[in-house]
C-alpha positions, 0 to 999 in steps of 0.5 A, a space after each residue: 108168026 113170032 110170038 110172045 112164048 118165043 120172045 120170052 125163051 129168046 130173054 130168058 137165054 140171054 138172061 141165063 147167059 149173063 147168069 152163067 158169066 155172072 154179070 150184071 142184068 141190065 134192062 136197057 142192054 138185053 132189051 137192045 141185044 133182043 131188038 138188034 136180034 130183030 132188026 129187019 123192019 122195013 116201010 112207012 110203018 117201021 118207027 110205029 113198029 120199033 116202039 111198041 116193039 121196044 116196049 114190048 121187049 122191055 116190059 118182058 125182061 122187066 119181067 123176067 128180072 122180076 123174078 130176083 125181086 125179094 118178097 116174104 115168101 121167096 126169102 123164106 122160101 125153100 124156091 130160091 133163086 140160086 142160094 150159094 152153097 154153104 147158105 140157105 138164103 144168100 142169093 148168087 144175085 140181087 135185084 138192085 136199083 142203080 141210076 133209077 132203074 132195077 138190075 139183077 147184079 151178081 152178089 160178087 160185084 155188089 159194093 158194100 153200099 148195095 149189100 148194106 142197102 140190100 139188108 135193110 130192105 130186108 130187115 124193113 120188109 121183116 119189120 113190115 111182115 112182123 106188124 102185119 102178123 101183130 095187127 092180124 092178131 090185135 082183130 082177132 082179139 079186138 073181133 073174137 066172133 071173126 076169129 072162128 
């Protein structure tokens, strides 16, 4: 019997091929090579099964997309995703939105539009740490006895 292990190997390869051919993660299109991969379905049952098959594939590469997803501690991390040579936090690709729905795209193919948008993300999820760290220590200020 197929199982989950195995649908997430098979996205993870054709994830990993489209890395190594640097071109851009579309959702839609690796989800649709995955259930074409699996196309035998037959009886009265078949439509039930092709959506919350279809589903199911989705939300596992939605998930495997995610791991271009920035966060504080992956963009401060020395676990990076693939860091170009002669950076320490340049990603060789960026989890993006375009035509509402997030991609991975390679850094080479992203308009300066998409890197301007991309740093501002940044530098507003740095302000947004920043403040975090002030109001942390504002309560230990304000709570001395909770600070112990």
């Amino acid at each position: 019997m197929y199982s989950i292990s195995q649908l997430n190997q098979e996205i993870r390869e054709a994830v990993d091929g489209r890395i190594q051919r640097k071109e851009t993660i579309q959702p839609d299109w690796i989800t649709q090579e995955i259930i074409s991969n699996h196309s035998m379905i037959d009886g009265d049952d078949a439509d039930f099964y092709m959506c919350v098959g279809r589903e199911t594939v989705r939300e596992q590469v939605r998930k495997q997309i995610n791991r271009f997803k920035l966060t504080p501690e992956k963009a401060s991390a020395a676990a990076r995703q693939s860091v170009l040579p002669g950076y320490e936090y340049l990603q060789e690709f960026y989890l993006i939105e375009s035509c509402g729905e997030q991609i991975a795209i390679p850094l080479e193919r992203m308009t300066a539009y998409q890197r301007k948008a991309k740093i501002g993300e940044l530098r507003t999820m740095g302000d947004g740490c920043h403040q975090h760290a002030d109001e942390l220590e504002r309560y230990d200020a304000e709570h001395p006895s909770k600070a112990a």
